[in-house]
N, C-alpha and C positions, 0 to 999 in steps of 0.2 A: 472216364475220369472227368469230373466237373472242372470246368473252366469260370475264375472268378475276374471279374469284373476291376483291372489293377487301376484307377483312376486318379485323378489328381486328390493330393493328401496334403493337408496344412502341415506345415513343420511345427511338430511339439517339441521344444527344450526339456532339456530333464529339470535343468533352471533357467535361472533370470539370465538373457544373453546382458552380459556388460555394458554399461553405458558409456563407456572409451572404448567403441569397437574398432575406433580407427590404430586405436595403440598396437595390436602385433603386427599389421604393416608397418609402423615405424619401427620397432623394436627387432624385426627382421633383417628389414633393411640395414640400419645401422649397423644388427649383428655381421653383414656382410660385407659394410664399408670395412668395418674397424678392423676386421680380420687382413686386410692386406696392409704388409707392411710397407710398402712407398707412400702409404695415404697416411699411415700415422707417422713417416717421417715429414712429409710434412704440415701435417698439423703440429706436429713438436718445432720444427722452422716458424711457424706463424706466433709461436711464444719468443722466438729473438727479439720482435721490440720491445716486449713488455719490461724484458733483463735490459735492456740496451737506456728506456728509461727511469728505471729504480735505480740504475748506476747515476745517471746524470742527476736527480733527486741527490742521492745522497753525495756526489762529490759537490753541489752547489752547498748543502747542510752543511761541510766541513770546510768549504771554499768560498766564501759567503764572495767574493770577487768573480768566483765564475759566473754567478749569475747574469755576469752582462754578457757574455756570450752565449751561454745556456742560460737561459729564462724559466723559471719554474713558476708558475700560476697557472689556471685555469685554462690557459690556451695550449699548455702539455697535452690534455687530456684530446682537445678538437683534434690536435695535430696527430695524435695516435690513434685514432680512431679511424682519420681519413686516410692514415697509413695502410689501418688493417684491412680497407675495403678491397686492396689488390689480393689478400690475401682469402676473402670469401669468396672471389669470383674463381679462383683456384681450386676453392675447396667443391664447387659448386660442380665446377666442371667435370670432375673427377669424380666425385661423389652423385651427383642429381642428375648428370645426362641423360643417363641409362633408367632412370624409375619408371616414368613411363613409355617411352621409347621401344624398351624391352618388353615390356607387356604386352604394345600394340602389335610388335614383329611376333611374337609364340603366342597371342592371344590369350595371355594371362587373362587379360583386363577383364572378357567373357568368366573365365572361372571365379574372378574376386567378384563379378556383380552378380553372378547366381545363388551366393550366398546371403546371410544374411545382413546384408551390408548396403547402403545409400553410393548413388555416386558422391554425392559429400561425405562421406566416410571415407572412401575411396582417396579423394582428393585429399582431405584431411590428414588422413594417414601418410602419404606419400611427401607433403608439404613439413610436416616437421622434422623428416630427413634432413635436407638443405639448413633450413631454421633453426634444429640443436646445433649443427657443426659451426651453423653462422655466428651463431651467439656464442658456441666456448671462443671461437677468434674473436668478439668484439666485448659483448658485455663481461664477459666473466674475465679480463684479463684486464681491462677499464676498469671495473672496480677493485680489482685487486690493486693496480696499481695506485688507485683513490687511497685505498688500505693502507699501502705502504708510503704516500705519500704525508697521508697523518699518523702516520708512528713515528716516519723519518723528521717530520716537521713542523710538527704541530703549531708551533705559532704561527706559521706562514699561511698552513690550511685548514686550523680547528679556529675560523670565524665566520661569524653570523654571515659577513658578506660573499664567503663564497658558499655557501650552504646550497648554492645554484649547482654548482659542479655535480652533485652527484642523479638529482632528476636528470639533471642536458644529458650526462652520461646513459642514461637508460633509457630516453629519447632516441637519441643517435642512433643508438645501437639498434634498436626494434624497426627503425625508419631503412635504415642499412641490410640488414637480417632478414627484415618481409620482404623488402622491393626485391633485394637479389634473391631471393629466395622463389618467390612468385613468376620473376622474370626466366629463370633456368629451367621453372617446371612446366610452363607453357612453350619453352625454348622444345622441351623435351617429348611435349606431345602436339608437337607437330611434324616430327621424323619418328620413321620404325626401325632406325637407326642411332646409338648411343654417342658411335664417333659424331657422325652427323651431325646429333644433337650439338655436342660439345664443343664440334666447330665454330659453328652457327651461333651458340652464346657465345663463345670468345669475338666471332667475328662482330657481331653485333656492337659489345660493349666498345673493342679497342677500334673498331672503323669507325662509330661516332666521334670518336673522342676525335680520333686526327680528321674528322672532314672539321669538328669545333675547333680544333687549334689551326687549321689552314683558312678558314671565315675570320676567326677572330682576330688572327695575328698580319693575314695577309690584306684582308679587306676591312680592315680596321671595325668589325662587327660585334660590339661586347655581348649583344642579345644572342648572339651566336650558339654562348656557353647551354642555351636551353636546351639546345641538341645532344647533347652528350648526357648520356644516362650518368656515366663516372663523375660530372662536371654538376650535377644538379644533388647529386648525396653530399659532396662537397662540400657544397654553399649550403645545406643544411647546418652542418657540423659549424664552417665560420660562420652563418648567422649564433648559432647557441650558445659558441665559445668564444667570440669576437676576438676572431682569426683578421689579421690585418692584412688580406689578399684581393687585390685590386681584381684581378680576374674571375674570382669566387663571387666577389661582390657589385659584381657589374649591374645587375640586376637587382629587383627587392628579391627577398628569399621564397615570400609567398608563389612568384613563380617558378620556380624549379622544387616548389612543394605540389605548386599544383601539375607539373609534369608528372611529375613520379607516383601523382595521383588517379591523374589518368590513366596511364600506362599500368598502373597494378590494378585498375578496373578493367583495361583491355584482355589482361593475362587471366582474371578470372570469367572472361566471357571465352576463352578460346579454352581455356579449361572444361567451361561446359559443356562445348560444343563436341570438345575431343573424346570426353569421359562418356563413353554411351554401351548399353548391356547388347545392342544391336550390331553388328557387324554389315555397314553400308557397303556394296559392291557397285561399282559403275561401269 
């Protein structure tokens, strides 16, 4: 019986592979968040502010005297925004620990990269996990609220000058969205571990914050607030929205722009580093 020759063979498509190859890792993933029900209870919790401020909108609309306790203008919007940010770091943890974490520990990550796929694709695909969930909690429920804010009151918000509100809105949100987003998934492949992972983000965000509130408050250090990842999304938002917060504003905004700049440059060099088709043993 002849013996042929099995050698290496270029992969012929019967088509055009996709040019969104990174879409059914996201579209997986997702499928597998959204299937459990504690995640979607609370992603449905992280819609309580948004009800919480269309009520306050419209009892100021028919109370025009609440206003001076509830304030409705353009610093609603900062203010809810920096609300939801507890509420992505939540979603992040529960949802994004385990993306790559879990590939590293079964060695998925070997099987995703022998296909026909880039480690940027790779990455790509795993990054807008975190990123749609982060944005139904910020931009799509910010703008909604924008929505009902000019149905509820249009004189107060259908003018030239606050025309700012709705770009600051979809700024926020994307500065908010990427950074946590970027931050959980580099959290994530750097353990083969998901709890780990999820630790380790949580520990990171909320230990910054109180070593910044124990500097700042106890050794009177306003520069402090640059330390705290939670503490520089912040002071984004009250730069945009001209949020009156002495603590937020200790500083110009450009630095805890440029933190979060850095820091999402660092997350995509450990990403590199982690994302590899080789399996290093030492």
């Amino acid at each position: 019986m002849p013996i042929y020759d099995q050698g290496y063979r270029r992969y012929e498509a019967r088509q055009p592979l996709s040019q969104v190859r990174f879409w059914p890792i996201t579209r997986e993933a997702l499928r597998l968040i959204l299937a459990k029900r504690a995640f979607l209870g609370l992603l449905a919790v992280s819609f309580l502010p948004f009800v919480v401020r269309v009520i306050q909108v419209y009892i100021v609309t028919r109370f025009p005297e609440a206003g001076r306790v509830l304030p409705v203008d353009g610093r609603l919007f900062g203010e809810f925004l920096n609300q939801q940010i507890g509420f992505t770091i939540l979603l992040s943890i529960f949802g994004a620990s385990g993306l790559i974490a879990n590939d590293l520990r079964t060695g998925a990550i070997l099987v995703y990269l022998s296909r026909p796929l880039t480690r940027r694709d790779y990455a790509l695909g795993k990054l807008c996990v975190p990123l749609a969930l982060n944005l139904a909690v910020t931009l799509v429920p910010a703008l909604a609220l924008y929505g009902a804010s000019l149905g509820l009151a249009p004189d107060q918000f259908l003018q030239w000058e606050l025309a700012w509100i709705g770009p600051a809105i979809v700024v926020h949100s994307l500065v908010i969205s990427l950074f946590v987003s970027l931050l959980s998934l580099a959290v994530s492949a750097l353990s083969r571990s998901a709890r780990v992972a999820g630790l380790g983000f949580f520990g990171l965000i909320f230990g910054l914050e109180m070593v910044r509130l124990i500097i700042q408050h106890g050794f009177g250090r306003p520069e402090a607030m640059l330390l705290s990842f939670l503490a520089d999304m912040r002071a984004i938002g009250a730069a945009l929205f001209g949020l009156a917060d002495t603590e937020l504003l200790a500083v110009h905004w450009s630095a805890p722009a440029a933190v979060l700049f850095v820091v999402a440059l660092g997350c995509l060099a450990v990403l590199r580093a982690r994302i590899r088709a080789v399996e290093i043993v030492t």
